[in-house]
C-alpha positions in Angstrom: 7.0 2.7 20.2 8.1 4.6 23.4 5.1 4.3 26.0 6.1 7.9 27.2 5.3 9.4 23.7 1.1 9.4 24.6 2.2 11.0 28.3 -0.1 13.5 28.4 1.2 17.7 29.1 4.5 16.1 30.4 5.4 13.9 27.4 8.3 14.2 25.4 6.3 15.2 22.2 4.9 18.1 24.2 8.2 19.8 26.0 9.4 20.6 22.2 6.7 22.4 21.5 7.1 25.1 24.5 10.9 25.7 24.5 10.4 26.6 20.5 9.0 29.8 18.5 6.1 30.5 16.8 6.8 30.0 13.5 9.5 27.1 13.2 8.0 24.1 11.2 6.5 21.1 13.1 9.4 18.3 14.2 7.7 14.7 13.1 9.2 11.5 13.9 8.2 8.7 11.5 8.7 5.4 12.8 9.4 3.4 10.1 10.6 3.8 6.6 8.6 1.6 4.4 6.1 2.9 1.5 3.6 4.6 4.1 6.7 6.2 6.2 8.4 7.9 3.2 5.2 9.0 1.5 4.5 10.8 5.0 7.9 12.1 4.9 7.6 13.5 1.1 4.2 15.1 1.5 5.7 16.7 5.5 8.6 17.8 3.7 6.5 19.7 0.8 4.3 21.3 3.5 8.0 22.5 4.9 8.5 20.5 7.9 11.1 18.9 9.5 11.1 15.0 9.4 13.0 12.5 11.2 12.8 8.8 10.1 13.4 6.1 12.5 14.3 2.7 10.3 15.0 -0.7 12.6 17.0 -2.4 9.5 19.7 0.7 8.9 17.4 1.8 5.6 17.4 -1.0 3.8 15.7 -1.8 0.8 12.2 -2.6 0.8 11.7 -6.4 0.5 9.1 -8.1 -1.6 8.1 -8.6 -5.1 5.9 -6.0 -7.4 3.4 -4.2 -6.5 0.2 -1.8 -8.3 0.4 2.1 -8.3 -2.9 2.8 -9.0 -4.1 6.4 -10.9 -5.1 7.2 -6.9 -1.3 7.2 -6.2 0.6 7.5 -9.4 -1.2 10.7 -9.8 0.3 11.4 -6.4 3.9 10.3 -6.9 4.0 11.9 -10.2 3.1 15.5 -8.7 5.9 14.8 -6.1 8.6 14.4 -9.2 8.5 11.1 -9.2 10.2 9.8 -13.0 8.8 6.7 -13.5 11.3 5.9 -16.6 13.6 6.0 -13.8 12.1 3.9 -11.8 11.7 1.4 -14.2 7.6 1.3 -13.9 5.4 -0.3 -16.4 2.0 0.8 -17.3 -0.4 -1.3 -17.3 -1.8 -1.9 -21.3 -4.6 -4.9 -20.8 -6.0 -7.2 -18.7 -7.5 -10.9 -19.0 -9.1 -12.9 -16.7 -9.0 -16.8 -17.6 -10.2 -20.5 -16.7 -6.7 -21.7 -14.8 -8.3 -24.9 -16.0 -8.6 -24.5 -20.3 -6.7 -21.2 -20.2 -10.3 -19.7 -21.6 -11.1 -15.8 -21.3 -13.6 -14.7 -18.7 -13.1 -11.2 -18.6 -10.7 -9.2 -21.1 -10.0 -5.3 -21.2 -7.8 -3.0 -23.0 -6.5 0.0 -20.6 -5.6 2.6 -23.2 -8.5 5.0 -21.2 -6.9 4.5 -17.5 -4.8 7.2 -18.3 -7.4 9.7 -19.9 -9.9 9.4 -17.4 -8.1 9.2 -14.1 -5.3 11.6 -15.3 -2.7 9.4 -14.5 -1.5 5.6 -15.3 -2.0 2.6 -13.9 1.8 1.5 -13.3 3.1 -2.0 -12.1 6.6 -1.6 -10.2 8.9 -3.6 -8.3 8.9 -2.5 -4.6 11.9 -2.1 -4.7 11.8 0.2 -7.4 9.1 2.3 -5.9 10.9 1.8 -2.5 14.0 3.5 -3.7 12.3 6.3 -5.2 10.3 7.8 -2.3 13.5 7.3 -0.5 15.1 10.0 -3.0 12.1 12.0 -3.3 12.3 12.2 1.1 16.2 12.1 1.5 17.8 14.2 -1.6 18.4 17.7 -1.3 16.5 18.5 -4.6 12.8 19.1 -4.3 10.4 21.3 -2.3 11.0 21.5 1.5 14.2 20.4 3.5 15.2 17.0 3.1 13.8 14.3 5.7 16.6 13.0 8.1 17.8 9.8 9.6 19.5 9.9 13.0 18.2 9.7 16.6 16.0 12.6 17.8 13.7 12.1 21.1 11.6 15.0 20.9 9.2 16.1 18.4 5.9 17.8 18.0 3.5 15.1 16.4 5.1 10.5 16.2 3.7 8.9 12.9 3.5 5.2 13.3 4.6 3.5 10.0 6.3 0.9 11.4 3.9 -2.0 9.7 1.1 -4.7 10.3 2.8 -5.7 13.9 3.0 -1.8 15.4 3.2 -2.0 18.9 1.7 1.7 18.2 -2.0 0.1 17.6 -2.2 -0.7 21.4 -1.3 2.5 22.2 -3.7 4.5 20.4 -7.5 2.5 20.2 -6.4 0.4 23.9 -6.6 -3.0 22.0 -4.6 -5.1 19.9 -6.0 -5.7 16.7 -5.9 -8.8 16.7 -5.7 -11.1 13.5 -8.5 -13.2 11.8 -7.9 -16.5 9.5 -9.0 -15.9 5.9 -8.4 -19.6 5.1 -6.2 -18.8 2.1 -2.4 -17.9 1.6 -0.5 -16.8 -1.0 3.1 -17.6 -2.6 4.7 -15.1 -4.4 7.5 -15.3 -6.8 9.1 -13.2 -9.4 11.0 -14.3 -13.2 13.1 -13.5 -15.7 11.3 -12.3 -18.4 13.6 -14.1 -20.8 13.3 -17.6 -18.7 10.2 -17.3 -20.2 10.6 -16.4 -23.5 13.3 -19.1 -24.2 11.1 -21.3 -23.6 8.9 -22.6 -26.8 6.2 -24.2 -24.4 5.0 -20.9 -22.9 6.4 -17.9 -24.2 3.1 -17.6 -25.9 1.5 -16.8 -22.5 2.9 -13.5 -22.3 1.4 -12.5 -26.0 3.9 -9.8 -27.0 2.1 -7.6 -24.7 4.2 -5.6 -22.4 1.8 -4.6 -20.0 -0.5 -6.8 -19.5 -2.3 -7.6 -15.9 -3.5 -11.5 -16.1 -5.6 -13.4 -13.1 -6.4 -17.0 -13.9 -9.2 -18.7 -11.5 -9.1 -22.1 -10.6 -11.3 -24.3 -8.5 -11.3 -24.0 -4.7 -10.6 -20.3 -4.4 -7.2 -20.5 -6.9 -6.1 -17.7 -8.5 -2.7 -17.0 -10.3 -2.4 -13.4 -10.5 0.5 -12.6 -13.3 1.6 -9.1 -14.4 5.1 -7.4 -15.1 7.3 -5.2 -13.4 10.6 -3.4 -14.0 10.3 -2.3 -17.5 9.2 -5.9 -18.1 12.3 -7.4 -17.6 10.5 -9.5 -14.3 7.3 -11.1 -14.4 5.6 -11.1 -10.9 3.4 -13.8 -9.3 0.8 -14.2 -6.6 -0.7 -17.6 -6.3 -3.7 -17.8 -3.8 -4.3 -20.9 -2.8 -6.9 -22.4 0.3 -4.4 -22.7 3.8 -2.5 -26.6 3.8 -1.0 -27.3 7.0 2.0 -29.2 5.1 3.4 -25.8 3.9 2.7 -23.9 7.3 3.0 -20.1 6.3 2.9 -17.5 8.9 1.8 -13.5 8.9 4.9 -12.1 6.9 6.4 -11.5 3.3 9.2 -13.1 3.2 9.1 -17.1 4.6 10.5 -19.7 1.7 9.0 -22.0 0.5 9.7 -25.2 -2.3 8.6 -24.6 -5.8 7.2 -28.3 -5.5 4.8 -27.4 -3.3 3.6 -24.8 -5.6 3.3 -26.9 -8.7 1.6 -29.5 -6.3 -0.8 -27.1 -5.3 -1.7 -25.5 -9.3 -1.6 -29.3 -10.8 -5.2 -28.9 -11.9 -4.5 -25.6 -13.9 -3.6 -26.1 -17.3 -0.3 -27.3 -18.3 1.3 -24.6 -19.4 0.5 -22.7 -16.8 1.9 -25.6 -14.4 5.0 -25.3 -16.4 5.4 -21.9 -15.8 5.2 -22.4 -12.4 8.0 -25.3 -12.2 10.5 -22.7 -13.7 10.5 -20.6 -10.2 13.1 -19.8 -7.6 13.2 -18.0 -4.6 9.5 -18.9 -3.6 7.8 -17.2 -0.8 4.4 -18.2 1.2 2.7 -15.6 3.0 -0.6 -16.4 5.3 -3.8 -14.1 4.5 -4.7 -12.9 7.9 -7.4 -10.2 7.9 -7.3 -7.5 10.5 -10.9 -5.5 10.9 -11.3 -1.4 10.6 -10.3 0.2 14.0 -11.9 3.0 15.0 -9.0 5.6 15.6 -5.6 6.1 13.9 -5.1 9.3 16.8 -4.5 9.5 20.3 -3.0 13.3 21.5 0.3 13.1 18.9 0.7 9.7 18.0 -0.7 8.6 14.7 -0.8 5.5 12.5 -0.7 5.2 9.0 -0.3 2.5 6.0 -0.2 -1.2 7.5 -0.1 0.0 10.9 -3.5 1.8 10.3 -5.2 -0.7 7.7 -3.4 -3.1 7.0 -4.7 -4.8 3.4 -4.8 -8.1 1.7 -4.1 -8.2 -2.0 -6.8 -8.8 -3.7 -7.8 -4.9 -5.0 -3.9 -4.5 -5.4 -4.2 -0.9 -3.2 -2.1 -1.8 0.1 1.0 0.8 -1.6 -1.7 2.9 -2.9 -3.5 3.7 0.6 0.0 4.6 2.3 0.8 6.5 -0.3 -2.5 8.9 0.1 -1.9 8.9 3.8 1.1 10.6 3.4 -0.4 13.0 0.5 -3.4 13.6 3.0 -1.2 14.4 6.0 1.3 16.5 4.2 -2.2 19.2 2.9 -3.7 19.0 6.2 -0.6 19.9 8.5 0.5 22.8 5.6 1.3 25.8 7.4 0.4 24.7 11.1 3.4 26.3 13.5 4.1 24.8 17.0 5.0 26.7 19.9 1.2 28.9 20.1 -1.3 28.8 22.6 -3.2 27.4 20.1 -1.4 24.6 18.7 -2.3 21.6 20.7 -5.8 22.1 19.9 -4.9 23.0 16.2 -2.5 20.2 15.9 -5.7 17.6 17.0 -8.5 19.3 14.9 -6.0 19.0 11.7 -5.3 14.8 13.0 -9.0 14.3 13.6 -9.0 16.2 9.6 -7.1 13.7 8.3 -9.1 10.6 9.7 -11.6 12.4 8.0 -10.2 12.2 4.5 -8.7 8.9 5.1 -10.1 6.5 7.6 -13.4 5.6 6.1 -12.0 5.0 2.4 -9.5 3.0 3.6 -11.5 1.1 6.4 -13.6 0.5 3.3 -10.6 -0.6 1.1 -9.5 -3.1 3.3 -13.2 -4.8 3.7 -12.8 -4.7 -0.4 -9.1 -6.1 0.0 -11.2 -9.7 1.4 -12.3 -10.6 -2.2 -11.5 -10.3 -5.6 -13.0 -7.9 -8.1 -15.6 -10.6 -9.4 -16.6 -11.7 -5.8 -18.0 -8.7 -4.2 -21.1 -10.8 -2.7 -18.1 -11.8 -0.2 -17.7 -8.1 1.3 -20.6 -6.5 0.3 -22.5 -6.6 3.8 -19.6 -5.8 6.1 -18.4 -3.1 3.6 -22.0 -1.2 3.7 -21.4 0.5 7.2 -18.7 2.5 5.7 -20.5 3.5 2.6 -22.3 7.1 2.5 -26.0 8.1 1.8 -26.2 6.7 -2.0 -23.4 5.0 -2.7 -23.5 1.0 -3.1 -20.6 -1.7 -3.5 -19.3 -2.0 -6.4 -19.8 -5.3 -8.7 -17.6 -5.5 -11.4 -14.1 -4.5 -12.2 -15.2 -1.4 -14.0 -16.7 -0.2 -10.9 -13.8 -1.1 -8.6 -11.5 1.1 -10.7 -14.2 3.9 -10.8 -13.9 3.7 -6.4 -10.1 2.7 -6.8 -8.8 5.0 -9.0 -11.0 8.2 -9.2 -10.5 9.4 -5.6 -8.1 12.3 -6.0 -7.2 12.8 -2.1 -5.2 15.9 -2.8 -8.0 17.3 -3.5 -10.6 16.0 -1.0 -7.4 17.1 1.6 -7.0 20.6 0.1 -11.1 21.1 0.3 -11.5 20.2 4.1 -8.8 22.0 4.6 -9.5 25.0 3.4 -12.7 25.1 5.9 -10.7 24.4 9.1 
């Protein structure tokens, strides 16, 4: 991120507002073109401005394994157009929680009412997948607005910083890095054939004929196996969080390999077939758990962060994609209809930026303190998360309540109401 883009009258990002008319839509530069970027560019581009997406890697695909879209952001996508057919998504149909150890149930659930009661499903997608269609829903000529752009443009009206958990950008706008905390834990990740599985007489049973179902099996020392499909369940997608070893290193990003040895070395005491799963993988990645605490501005004049860049999440509530996607909902409502080039618009342009931090940074400060711990370890969070929580409200303890604060925000909504009073 340009240090001249926070210049104050004389910046860059002001001069395009002078030498422009009233009514043109705002010009916003997004900086990065991950989930958070192209959800800001979809929700700009329905409020009818004019985006510009700057992309380091020449657009590639979105790396990584599967991810959750929650009700909170499937019922977002799905408004956009989104076809999850399409994009391959499954819905999620059941979930188990077992003993790693005896393969015994703690915790079992059928989802049929996810749907129902939060108006939308509970989908689990490859990235890639969900990458590739919010780049269609941002860069095709068919849908509300005019399409988002990529090329080089220097001057704009208002810089969103999607550019990720390492965005130079946070400096910039609080005066601080925000700087990264050990969690003790890491996490390889791992995807597989569906059929690899299946073909095998050992194990096929694991995956019970049920298409959709979301499995986490807990193990001693903080070991979980977190198991659920993706891609029309062609793929089965793994997360296996295991306590830090210095003999597999692991560092702060996605995609750093790692041996499948090392994985079955580390699960040994989980039940066999569950080890033997484990032995069939390739392509093994390792990814350190690092936890960065709440900051306490995404703003400064026209710069603003969203997504990782803004609050960046651990896995554990399965809402990282989620969160970016309602920061781009949120910021496409509360910049509808605001015009550059008035008298006005530098003080309109902050009060609807301070708006948005409004809607957004509290629920997803909170998220993130929720992100430390799973859904059955909320004594782990529930001190640090109460000095976000309003008059009334009270950590959640179970899964059932997690989904009622996960999935039962409707931040379309929440964003239309505020701004409506502004």
């Amino acid at each position: 991120m340009a240090p001249h883009a926070l210049d104050s009258d004389k910046s860059s990002t002001e001069s395009s507002a002078s030498d422009s008319v009233t009514d043109r839509p705002l010009k916003v530069i997004i900086v990065g073109a991950g989930i958070a970027g192209l959800s800001a560019a979809v929700g700009l581009r329905r409020a009818g401005h004019d985006v510009e997406i700057f992309e380091q890697s020449s657009f590639a695909n979105e790396i990584g394994a599967a991810i959750h879209l929650c009700p909170n952001a499937s019922r977002i996508v799905l408004k956009w157009g989104l076809d999850p057919v399409k994009a391959r998504f499954n819905v999620t149909e059941s979930g188990l929680t077992a003993q790693a150890g005896s393969l015994k149930p703690i915790y079992e659930a059928d989802y049929d009412h996810i749907e129902s009661k939060y108006a939308a499903p509970w989908y689990l997608a490859h990235r890639v997948d969900l990458h590739s269609a919010l780049k269609d829903l941002a860069l095709e000529d068919a849908g509300k607005g005019s399409p988002s752009k990529i090329r080089l443009l220097h001057k704009a009206d208002l810089i969103i910083a999607a550019d990720g958990v390492h965005s130079t950008a946070v400096g910039l706008v609080t005066g601080r890095d925000n700087a990264a905390s050990p969690t003790g834990f890491s996490a390889f990740r791992f995807l597989m054939p569906t059929n690899d599985i299946l073909a095998d007489e050992q194990i096929k049973y694991l995956l019970d004929g049920k298409e959709g179902k979301f499995k986490i099996f807990v193990g001693e020392g903080g070991r979980r196996l977190v198991w659920y499909p993706c891609r029309a369940g062609t793929i089965q997608n793994f997360v296996a969080i295991h306590p830090d070893n210095k003999k597999f290193g692991s560092v702060e990003e996605w995609n750093v390999g790692a041996k499948t040895s090392d994985v079955v070395e580390e699960y040994k005491s989980f039940h066999s077939d569950l080890v033997a799963t484990i032995g069939k993988a390739t392509d093994v990645k390792l990814w350190k758990l690092l936890y960065r605490e709440p900051i306490p501005t995404w703003h400064r004049g026209r710069l603003l962060l969203i997504g990782d860049a803004a609050h960046p999440m651990l896995p554990h509530q399965g809402q990282g994609g989620a969160q970016s996607i309602e920061d781009g909902a949120a910021i496409g409502v509360l910049l509808t209809g605001l015009k550059p080039g008035s008298d006005n618009f530098k003080a309109e342009l902050a009060q609807r930026l301070s708006a948005f931090e409004t809607v957004r940074r509290n629920r997803a400060s909170l998220m993130q303190i929720y992100s430390n711990a799973g859904q059955d370890e909320a004594e782990k969070i529930r001190d640090e998360a109460a000095r976000f929580l309003g008059p009334g409200l009270k950590v959640p303890t179970n899964q059932g309540e997690f989904h009622e604060f996960n999935f039962g925000y409707d931040v379309l909504k929440e964003s239309e109401t505020l701004l409506a009073t502004l």
